[in-house]
Backbone bond lengths (Angstrom), bond angles and torsions (degrees), N, CA, C in turn:
res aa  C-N    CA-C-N  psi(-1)  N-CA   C-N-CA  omega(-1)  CA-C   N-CA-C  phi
1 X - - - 1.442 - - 1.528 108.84 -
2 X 0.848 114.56 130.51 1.883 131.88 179.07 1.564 95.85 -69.06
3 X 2.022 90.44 143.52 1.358 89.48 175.79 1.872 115.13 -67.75
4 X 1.177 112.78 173.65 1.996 98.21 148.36 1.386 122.52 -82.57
5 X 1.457 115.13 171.19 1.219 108.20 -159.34 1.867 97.52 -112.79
6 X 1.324 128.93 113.73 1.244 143.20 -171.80 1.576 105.24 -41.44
7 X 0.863 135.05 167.28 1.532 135.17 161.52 1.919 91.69 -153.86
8 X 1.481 98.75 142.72 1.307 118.37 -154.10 1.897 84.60 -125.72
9 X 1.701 111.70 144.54 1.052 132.95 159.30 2.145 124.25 -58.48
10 X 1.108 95.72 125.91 1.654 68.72 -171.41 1.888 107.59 -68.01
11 X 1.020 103.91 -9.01 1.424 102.96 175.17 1.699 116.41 -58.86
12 X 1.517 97.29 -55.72 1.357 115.53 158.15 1.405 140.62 -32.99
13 X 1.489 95.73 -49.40 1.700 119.10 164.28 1.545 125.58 -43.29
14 X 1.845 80.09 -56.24 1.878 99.35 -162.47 1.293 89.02 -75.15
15 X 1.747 138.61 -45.29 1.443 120.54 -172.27 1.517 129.86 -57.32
16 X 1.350 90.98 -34.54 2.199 96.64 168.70 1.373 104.73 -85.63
17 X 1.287 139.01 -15.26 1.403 144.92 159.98 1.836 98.62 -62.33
18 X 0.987 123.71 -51.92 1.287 113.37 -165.59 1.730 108.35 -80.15
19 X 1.269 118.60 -36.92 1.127 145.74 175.65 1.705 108.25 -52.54
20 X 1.189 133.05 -24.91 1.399 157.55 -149.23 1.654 95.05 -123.14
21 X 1.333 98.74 -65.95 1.935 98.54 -176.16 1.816 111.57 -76.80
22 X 1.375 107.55 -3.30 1.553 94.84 154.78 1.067 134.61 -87.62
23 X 1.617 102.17 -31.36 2.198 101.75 158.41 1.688 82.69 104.05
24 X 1.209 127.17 -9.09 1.579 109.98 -171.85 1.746 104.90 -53.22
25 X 1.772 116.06 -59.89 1.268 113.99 168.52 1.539 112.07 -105.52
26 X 1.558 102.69 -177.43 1.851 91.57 -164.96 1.337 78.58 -110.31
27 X 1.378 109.03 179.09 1.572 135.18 -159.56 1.227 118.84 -78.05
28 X 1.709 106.97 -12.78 1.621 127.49 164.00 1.302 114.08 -62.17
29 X 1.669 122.93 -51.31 0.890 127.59 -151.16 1.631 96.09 -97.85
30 X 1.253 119.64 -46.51 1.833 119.37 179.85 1.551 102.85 -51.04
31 X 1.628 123.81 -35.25 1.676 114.45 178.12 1.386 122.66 -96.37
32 X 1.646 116.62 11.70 1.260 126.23 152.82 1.579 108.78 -92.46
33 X 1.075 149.06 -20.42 1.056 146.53 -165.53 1.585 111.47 -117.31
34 X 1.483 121.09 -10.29 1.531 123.21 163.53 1.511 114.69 -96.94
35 X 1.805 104.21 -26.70 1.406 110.72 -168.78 2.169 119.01 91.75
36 X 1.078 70.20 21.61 1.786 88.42 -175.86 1.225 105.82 -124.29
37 X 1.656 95.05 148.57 1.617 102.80 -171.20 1.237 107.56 -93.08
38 X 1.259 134.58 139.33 1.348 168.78 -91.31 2.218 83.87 -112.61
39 X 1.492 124.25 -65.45 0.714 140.79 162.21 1.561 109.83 -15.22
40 X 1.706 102.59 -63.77 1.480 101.33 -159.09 1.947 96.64 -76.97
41 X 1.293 115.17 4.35 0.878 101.53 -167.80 1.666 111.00 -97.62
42 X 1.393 77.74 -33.67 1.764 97.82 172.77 1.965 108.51 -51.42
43 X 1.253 97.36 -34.42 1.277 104.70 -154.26 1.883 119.00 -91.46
44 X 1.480 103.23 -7.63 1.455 156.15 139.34 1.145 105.73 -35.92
45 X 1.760 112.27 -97.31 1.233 126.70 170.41 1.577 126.41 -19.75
46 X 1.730 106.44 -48.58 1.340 115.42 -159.05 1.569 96.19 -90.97
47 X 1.062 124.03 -32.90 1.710 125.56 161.41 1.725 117.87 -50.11
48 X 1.506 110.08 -50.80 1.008 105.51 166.83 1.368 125.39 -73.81
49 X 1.201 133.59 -7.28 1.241 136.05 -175.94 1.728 104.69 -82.90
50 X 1.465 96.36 -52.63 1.831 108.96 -159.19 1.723 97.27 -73.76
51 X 1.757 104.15 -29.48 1.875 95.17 -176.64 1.649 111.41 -93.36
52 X 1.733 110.75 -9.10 1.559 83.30 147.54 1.332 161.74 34.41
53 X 1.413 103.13 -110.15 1.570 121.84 171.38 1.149 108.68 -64.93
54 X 1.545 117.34 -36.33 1.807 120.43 174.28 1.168 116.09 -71.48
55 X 1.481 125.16 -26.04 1.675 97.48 163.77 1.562 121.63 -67.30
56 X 1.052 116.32 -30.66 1.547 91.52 173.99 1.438 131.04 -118.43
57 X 1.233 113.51 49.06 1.517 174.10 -133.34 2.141 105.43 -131.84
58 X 1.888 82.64 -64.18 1.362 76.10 -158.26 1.695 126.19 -104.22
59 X 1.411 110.39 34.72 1.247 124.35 150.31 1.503 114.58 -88.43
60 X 1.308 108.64 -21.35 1.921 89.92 -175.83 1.964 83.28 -86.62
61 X 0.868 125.20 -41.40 1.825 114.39 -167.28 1.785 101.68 -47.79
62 X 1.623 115.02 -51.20 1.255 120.83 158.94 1.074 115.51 -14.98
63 X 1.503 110.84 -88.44 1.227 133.74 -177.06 1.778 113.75 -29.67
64 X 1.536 96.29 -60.98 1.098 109.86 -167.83 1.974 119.18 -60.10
65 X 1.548 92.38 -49.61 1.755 99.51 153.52 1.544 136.67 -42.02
66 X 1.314 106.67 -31.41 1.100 125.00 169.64 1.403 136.57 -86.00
67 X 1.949 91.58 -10.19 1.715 93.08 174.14 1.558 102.08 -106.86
68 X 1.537 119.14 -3.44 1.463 118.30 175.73 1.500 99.30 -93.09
69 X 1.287 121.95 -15.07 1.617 108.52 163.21 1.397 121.54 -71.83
70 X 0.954 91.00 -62.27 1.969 91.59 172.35 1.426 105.38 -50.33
71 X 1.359 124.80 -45.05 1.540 104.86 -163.45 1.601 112.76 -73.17
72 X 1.486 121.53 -27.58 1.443 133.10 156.08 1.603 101.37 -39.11
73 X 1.184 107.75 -62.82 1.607 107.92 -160.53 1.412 106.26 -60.10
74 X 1.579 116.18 -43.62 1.512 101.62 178.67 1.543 118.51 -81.74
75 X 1.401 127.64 -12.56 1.308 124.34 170.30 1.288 105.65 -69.50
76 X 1.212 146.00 -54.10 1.510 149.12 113.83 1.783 112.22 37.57
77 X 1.564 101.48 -76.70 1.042 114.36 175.32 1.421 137.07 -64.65
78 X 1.651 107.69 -24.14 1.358 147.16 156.47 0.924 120.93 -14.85
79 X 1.860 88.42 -75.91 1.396 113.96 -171.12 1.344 137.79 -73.60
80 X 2.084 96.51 -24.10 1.623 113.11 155.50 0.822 88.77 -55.27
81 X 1.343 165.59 -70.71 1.817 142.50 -109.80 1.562 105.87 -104.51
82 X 0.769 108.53 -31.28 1.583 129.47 146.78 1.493 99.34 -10.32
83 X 1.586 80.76 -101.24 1.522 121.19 -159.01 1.914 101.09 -55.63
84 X 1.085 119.46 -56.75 1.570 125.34 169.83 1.836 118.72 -41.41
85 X 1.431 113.33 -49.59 1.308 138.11 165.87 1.879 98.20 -52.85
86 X 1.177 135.34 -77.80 1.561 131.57 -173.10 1.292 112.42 -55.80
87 X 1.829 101.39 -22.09 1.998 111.19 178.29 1.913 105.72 -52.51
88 X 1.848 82.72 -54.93 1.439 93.69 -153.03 1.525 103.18 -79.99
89 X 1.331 126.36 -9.61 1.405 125.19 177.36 1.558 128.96 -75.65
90 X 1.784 101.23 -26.49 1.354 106.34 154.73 1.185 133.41 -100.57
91 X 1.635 107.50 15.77 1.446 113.35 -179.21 1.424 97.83 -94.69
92 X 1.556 127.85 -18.09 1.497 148.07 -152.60 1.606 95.47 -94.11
93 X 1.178 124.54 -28.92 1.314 131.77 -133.11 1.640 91.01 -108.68
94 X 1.190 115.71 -40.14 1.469 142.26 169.30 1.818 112.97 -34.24
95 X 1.769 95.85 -53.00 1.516 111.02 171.19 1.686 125.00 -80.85
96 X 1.104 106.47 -13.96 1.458 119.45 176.85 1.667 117.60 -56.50
């Protein structure tokens, strides 16, 4: 019978990830003492290292997604008014 396959908290992750990129213990000793292989830890580390700059990164992208949505939505909205405005100008034009 196969073991199961663990699933780890990302909270969990980033703390032996951080724990690893401070160098206090080496990567031998953090995957004898969590029960993780040295690898996955390495591999942790290098995630946390390379995404970095992207955590605080990704509130302005947020941000930024969120101001090209709205601005879609009101150009969007625009363009009904547009289109309603040329409705009512030849419906106006009718009574003239």
């Amino acid at each position: 019978m196969s073991k199961k396959r663990r699933q780890h908290s990302a909270e969990y992750k980033f703390r032996v990830a951080l724990e690893a990129a401070k160098g206090t213990k080496t990567v031998s000793e953090l995957a004898s003492e969590t029960g993780l292989h040295p690898n996955l830890i390495r591999q942790w580390k290098g995630q946390l290292l390379d995404g970095g700059p992207g955590l605080f990164r990704r509130n302005g992208d947020q941000l930024q997604r969120q101001l090209e949505q709205q601005e879609t939505e009101l150009y969007e909205q625009i363009g009904r008014l547009k289109m309603e405005l040329e409705w009512l100008k030849k419906k106006a034009a009718r009574f003239d």
